[in-house]
KEVEXFI-366894 format. One record per residue (C-alpha): residue number from 1; residue in three letters; x, y, z. Coordinates in pm, 1 decimal, padded with zeros to 6 digits. Layout:
KEVEXFI-366894
+-----+------+----------+----------+----------+
| seq | type |        u |        v |        w |
+-----+------+----------+----------+----------+
| NUM |  ALA |        X |        Y |        Z |
...
+-----+------+----------+----------+----------+
This chain:
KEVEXFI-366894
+-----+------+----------+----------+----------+
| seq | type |        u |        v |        w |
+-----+------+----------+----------+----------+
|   1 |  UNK | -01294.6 |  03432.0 |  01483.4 |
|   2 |  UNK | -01078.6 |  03209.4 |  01718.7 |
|   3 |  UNK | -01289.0 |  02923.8 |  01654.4 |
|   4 |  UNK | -01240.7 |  02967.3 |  01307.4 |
|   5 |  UNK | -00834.8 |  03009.3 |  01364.6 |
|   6 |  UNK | -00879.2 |  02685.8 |  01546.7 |
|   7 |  UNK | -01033.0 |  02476.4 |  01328.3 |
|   8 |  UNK | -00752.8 |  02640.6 |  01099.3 |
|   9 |  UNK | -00506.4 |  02536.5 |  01267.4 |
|  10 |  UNK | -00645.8 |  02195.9 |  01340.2 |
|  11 |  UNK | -00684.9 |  02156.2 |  00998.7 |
|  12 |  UNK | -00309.2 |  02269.8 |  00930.5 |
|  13 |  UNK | -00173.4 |  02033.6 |  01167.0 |
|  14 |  UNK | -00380.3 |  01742.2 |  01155.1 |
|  15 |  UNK | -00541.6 |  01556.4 |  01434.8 |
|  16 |  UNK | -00372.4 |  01529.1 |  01801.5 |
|  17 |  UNK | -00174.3 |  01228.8 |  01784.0 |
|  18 |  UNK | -00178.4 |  00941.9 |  02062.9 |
|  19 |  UNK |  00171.2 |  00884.8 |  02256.6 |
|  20 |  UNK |  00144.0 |  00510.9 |  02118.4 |
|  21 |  UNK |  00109.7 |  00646.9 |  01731.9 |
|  22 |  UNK |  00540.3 |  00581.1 |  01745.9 |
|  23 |  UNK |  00475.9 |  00199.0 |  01794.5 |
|  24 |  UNK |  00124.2 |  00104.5 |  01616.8 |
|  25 |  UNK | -00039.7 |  00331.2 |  01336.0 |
|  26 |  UNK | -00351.3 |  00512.3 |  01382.0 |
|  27 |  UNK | -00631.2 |  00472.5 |  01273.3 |
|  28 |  UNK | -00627.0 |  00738.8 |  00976.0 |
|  29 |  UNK | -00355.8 |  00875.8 |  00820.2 |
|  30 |  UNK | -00229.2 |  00976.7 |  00471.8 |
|  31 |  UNK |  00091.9 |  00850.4 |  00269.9 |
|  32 |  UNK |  00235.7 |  01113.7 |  00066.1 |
|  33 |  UNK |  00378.3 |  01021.7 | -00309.7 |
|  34 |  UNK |  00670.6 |  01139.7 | -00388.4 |
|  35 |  UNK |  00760.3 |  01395.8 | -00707.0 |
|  36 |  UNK |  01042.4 |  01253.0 | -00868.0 |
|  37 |  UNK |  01055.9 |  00916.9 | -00954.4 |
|  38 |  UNK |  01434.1 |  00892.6 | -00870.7 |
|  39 |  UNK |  01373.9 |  00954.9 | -00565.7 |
|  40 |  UNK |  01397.9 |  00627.6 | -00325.6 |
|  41 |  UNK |  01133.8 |  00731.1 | -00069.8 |
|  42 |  UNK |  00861.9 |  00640.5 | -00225.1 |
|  43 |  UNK |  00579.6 |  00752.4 |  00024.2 |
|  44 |  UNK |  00587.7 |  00959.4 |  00353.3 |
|  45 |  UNK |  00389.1 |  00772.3 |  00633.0 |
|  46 |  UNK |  00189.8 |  01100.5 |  00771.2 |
|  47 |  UNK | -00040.2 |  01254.2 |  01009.0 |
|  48 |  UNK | -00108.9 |  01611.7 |  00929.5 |
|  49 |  UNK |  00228.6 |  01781.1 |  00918.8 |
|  50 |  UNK |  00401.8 |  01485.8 |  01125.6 |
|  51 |  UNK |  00638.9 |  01230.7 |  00943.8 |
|  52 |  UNK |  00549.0 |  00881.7 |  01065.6 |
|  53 |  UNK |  00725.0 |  00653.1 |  00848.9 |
|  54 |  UNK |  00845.3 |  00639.4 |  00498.9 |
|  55 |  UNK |  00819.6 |  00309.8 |  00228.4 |
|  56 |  UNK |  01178.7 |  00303.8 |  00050.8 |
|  57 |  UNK |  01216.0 |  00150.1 | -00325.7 |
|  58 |  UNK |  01537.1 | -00101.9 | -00307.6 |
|  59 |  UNK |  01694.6 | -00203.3 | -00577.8 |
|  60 |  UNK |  01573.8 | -00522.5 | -00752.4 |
|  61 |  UNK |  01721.1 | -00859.4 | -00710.9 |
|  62 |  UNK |  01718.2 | -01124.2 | -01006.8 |
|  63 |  UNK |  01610.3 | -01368.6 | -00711.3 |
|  64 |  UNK |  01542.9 | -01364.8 | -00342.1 |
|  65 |  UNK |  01693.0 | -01534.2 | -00060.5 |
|  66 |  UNK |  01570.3 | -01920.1 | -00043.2 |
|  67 |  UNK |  01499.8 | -01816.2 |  00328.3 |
|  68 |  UNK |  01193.4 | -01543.1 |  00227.5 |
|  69 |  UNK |  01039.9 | -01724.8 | -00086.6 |
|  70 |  UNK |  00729.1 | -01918.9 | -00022.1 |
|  71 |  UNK |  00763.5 | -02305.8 | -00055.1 |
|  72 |  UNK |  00519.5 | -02582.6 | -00126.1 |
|  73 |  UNK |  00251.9 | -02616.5 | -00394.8 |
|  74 |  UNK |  00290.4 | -02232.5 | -00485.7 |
|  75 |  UNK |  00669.8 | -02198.0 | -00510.6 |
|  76 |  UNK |  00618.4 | -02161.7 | -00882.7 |
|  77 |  UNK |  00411.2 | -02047.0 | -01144.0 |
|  78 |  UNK |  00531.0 | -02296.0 | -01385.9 |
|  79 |  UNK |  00451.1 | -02635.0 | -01213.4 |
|  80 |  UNK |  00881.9 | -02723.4 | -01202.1 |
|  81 |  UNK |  00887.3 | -02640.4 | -00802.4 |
|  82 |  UNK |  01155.6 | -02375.7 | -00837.9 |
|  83 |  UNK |  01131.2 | -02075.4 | -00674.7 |
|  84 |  UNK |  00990.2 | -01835.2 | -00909.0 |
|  85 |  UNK |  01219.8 | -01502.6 | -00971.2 |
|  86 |  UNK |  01137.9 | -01151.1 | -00888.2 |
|  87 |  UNK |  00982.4 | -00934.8 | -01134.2 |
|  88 |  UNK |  00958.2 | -00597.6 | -00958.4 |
|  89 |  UNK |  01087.4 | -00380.1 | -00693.8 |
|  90 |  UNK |  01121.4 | -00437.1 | -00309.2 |
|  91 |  UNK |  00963.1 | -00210.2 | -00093.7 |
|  92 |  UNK |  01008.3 | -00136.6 |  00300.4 |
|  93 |  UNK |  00811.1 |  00024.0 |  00522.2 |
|  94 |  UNK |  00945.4 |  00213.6 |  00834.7 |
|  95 |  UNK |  00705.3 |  00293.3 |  01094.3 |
|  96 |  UNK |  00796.7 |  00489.1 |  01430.7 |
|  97 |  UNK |  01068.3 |  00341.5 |  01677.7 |
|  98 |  UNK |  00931.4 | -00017.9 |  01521.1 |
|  99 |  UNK |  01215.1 |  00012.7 |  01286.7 |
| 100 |  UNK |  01140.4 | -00207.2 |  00951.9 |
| 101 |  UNK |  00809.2 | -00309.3 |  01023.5 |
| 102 |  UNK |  00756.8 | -00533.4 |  00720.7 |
| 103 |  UNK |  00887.2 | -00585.6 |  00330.6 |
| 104 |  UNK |  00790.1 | -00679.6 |  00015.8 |
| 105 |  UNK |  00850.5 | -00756.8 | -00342.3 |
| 106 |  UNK |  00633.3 | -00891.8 | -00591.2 |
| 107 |  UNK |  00664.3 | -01204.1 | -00790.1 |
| 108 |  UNK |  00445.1 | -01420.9 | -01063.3 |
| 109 |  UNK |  00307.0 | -01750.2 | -00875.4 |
| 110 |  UNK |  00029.5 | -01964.9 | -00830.0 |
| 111 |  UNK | -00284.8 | -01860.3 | -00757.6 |
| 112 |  UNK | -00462.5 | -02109.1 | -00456.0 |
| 113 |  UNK | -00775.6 | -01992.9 | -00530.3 |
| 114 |  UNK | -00756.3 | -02022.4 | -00899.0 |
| 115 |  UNK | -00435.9 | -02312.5 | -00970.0 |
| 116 |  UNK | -00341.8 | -02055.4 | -01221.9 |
| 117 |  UNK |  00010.9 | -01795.5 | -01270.0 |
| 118 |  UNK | -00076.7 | -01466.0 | -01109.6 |
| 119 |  UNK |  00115.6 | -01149.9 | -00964.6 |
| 120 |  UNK |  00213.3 | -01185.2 | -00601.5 |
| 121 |  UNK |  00281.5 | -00914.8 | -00409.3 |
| 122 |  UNK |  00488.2 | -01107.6 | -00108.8 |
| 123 |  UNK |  00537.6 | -00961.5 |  00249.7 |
| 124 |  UNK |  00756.9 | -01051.8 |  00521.4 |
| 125 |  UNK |  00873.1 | -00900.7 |  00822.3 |
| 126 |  UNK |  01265.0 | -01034.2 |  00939.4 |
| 127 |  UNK |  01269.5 | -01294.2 |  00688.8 |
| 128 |  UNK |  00940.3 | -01483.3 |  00763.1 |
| 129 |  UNK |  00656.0 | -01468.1 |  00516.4 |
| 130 |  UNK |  00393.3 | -01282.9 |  00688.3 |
| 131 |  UNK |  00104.4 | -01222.6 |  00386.3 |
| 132 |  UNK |  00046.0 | -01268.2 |  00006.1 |
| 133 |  UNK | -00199.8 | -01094.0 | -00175.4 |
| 134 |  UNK | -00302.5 | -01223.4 | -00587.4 |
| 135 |  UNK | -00408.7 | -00982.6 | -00824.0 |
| 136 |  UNK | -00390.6 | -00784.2 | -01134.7 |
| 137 |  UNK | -00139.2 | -00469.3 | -01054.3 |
| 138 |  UNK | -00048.1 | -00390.0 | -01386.3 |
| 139 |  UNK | -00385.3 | -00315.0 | -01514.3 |
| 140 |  UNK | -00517.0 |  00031.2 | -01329.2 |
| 141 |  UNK | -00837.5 |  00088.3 | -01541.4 |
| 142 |  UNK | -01024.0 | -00249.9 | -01440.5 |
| 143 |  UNK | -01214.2 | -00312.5 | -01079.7 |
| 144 |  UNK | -01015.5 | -00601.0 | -00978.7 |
| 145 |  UNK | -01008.4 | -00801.5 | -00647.9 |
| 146 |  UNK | -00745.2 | -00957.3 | -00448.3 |
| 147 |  UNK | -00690.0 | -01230.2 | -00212.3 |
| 148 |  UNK | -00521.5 | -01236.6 |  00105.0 |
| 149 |  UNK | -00331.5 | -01535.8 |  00223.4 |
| 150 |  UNK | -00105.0 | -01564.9 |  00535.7 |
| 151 |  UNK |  00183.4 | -01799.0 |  00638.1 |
| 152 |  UNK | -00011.8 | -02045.2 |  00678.5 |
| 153 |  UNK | -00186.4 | -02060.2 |  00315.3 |
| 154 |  UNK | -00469.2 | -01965.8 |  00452.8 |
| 155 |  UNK | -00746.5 | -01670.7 |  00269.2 |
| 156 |  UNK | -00780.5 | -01457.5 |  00546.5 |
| 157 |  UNK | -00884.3 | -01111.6 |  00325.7 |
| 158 |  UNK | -00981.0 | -00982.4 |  00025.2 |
| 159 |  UNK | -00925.3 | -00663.5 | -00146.9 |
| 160 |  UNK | -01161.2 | -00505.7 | -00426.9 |
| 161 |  UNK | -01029.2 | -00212.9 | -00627.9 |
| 162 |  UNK | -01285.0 | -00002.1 | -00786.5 |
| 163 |  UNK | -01314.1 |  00399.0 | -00939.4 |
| 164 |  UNK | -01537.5 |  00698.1 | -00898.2 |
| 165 |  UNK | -01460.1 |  01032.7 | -01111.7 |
| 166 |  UNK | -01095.9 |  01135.8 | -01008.8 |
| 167 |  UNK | -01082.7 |  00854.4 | -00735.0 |
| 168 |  UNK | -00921.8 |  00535.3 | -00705.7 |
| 169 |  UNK | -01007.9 |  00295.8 | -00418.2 |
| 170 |  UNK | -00882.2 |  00000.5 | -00198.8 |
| 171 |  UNK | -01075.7 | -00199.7 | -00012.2 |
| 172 |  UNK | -00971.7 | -00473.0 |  00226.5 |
| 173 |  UNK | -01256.8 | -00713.1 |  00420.9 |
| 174 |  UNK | -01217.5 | -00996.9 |  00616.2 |
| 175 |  UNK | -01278.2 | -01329.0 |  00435.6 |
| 176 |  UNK | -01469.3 | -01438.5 |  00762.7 |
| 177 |  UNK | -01724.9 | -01239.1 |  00844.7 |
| 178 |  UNK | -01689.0 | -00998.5 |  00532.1 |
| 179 |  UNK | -01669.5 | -00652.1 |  00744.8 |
| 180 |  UNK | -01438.9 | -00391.8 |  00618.2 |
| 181 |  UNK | -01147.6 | -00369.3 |  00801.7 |
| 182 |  UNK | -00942.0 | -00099.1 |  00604.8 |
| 183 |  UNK | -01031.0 |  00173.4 |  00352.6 |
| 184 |  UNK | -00770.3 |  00371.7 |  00134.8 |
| 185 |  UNK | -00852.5 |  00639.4 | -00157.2 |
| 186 |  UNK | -00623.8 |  00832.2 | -00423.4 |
| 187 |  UNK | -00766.5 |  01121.0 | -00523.6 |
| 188 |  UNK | -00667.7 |  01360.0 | -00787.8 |
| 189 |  UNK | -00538.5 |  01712.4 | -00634.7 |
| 190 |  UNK | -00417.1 |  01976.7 | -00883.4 |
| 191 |  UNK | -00094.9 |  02109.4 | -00847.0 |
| 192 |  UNK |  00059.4 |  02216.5 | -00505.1 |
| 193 |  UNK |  00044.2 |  02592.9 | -00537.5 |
| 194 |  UNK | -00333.3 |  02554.2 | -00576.4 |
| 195 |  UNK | -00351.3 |  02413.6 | -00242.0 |
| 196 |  UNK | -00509.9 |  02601.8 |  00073.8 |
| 197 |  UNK | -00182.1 |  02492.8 |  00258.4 |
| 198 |  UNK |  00164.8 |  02414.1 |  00146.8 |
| 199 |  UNK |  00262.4 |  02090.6 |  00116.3 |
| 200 |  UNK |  00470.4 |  01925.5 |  00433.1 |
| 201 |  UNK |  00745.3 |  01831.2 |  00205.9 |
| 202 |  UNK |  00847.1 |  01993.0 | -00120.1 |
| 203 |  UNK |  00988.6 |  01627.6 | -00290.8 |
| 204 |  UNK |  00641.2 |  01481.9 | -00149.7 |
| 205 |  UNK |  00370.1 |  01698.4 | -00281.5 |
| 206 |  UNK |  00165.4 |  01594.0 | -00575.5 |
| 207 |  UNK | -00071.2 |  01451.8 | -00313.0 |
| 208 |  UNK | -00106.3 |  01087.1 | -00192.1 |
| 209 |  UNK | -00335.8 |  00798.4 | -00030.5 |
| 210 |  UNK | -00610.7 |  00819.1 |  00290.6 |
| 211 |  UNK | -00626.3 |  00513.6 |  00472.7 |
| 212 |  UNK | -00908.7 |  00435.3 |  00743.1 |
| 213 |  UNK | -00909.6 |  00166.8 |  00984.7 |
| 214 |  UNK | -01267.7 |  00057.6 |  01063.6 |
| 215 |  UNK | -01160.8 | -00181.2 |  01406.6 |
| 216 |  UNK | -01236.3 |  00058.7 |  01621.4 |
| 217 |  UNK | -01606.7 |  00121.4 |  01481.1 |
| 218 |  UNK | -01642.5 | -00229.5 |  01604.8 |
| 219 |  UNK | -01507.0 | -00133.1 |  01940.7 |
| 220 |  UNK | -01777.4 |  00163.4 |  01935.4 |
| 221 |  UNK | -02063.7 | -00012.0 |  01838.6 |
| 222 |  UNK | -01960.1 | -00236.3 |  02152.8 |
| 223 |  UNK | -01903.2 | -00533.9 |  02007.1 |
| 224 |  UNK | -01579.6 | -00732.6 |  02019.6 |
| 225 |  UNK | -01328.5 | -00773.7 |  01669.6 |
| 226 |  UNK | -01355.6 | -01143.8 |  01542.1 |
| 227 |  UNK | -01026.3 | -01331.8 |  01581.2 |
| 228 |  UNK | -00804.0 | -01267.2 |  01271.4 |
| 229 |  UNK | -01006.6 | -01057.8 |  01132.6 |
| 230 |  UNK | -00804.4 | -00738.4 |  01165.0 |
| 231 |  UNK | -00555.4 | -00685.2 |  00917.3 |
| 232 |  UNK | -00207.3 | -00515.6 |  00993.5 |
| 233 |  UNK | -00171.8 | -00159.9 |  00840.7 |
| 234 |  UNK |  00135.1 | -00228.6 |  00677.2 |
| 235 |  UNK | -00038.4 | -00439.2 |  00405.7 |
| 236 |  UNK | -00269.1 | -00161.7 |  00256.3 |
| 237 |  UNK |  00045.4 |  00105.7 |  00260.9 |
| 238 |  UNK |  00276.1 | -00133.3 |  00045.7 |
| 239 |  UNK | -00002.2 | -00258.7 | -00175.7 |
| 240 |  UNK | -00097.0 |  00129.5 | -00259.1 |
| 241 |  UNK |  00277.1 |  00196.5 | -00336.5 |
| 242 |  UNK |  00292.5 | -00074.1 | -00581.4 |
| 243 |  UNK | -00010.7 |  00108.7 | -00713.6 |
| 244 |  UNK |  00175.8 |  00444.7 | -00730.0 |
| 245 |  UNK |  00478.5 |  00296.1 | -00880.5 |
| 246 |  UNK |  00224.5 |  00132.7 | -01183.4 |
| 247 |  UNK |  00123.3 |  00480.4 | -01229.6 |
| 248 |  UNK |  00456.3 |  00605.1 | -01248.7 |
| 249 |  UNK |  00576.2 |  00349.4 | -01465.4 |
| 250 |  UNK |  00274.2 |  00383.6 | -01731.0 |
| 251 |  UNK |  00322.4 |  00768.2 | -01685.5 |
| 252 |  UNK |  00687.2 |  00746.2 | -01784.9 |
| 253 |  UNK |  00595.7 |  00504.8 | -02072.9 |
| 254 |  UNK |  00360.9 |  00745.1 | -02186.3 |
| 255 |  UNK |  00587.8 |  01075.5 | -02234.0 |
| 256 |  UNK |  00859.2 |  00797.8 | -02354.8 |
| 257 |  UNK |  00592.1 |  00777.0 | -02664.2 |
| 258 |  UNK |  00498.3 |  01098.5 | -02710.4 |
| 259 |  UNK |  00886.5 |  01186.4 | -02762.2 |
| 260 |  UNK |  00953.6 |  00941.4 | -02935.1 |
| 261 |  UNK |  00652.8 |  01044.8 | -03217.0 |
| 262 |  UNK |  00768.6 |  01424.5 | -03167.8 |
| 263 |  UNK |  01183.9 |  01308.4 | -03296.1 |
| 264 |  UNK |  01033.2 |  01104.0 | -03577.3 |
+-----+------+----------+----------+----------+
């Protein structure tokens, strides 16, 4: 009996949290979606029943600072070496005492890999562009990947997207050596009062993304990470919200329609 009230409660709670979880994330956690779509926090950054950071919607901006858009051969999708506009929202992601640990918006630009006009999801961290990752985000029914490219305009990852029944999942691998380096998963949950607990947050609980970090299987199996091939957390939370926010948006199409043929 208590070691069934302890696994319980383990369960409940989540898993005992490192001091250091406040300044780098660990190495599984969830992100919680939230219930109303007016609601600017898009996801809760948690561990069990602990908040660890939250990924806020800003309001979108016909065009970005000239300091945080990328320059050179990709600095437009139409070949006239503009700056290409914003088409989407900004996200941020707050993490722990690390404050705003990076941002992003999402743009249409040029593909390296491909010379051709494709949707950017852009992240920077105090102005500087940190990553940008090509693919198809509007389109949730087809196994997709995407490419990873740093500052430098560099491929440094890839992601594949791909289904199982009820499942959607993101997978990120490093372009050298081809090892998963993060794992995340939507499932579909029913509604909350189905649940075996209660959700942590009643504005956050229709359920929400797993992520898994696999570095530290490399650390097990006693071998030693390749250089840049880790990739920093903050990349698979924001490109799973702009996931969730597709979702809502086709979602809120979709009863738009259905109203629309019930008035006429």
């Amino acid at each position: 009996r208590e070691e069934y009230q302890e696994a319980m409660m383990k369960a409940f709670l989540g898993p005992q949290l490192d001091p250091t979880v406040w300044e780098e994330f660990p190495d599984c956690f969830e992100a919680d979606e939230r219930a109303r779509a007016g609601d600017a926090e898009l996801m809760h950054v948690v561990s069990g029943r602990t908040l660890l950071g939250v990924v806020t919607q800003r309001e979108a901006a016909n065009q970005l600072p000239p300091h945080q858009l990328p320059t050179g051969d990709f600095a437009s999708a139409n070949g006239s070496g503009r700056p290409a506009p914003m088409v989407s929202y900004e996200l941020e992601l707050e993490y722990g005492d690390c404050g705003v640990v990076m941002s992003s918006h999402k743009m249409l630009t040029t593909c390296p890999r491909s010379g051709f006009a494709k949707d950017c999801i852009v992240l920077h961290k105090d102005g500087e562009l940190v990553y940008r990752v090509f693919g198809d985000f509007d389109n949730k029914h087809k196994t997709q990947r995407m490419y990873v490219y740093d500052a430098r305009n560099r491929l440094t990852h890839l992601g594949q997207q791909h289904f199982t029944p009820m499942v959607t999942h993101l997978l990120w691998y490093s372009a050298l050596t081809r090892r998963c380096v993060w794992r995340s998963r939507r499932p579909w949950l029913p509604a909350a009062h189905y649940w075996l607990f209660p959700p942590r947050c009643s504005s956050h609980n229709i359920g929400g993304w797993y992520f898994e970090h696999f570095d530290h299987l490399v650390r097990d199996l006693g071998e030693d990470p390749t250089p840049g091939e880790d990739l920093h957390a903050a990349l698979p939370v924001l490109v799973a919200s702009y996931f969730t926010l597709q979702r809502e948006i086709a979602e809120e199409s979709k009863d738009t329609s259905l109203c629309s043929s019930i008035i006429t």
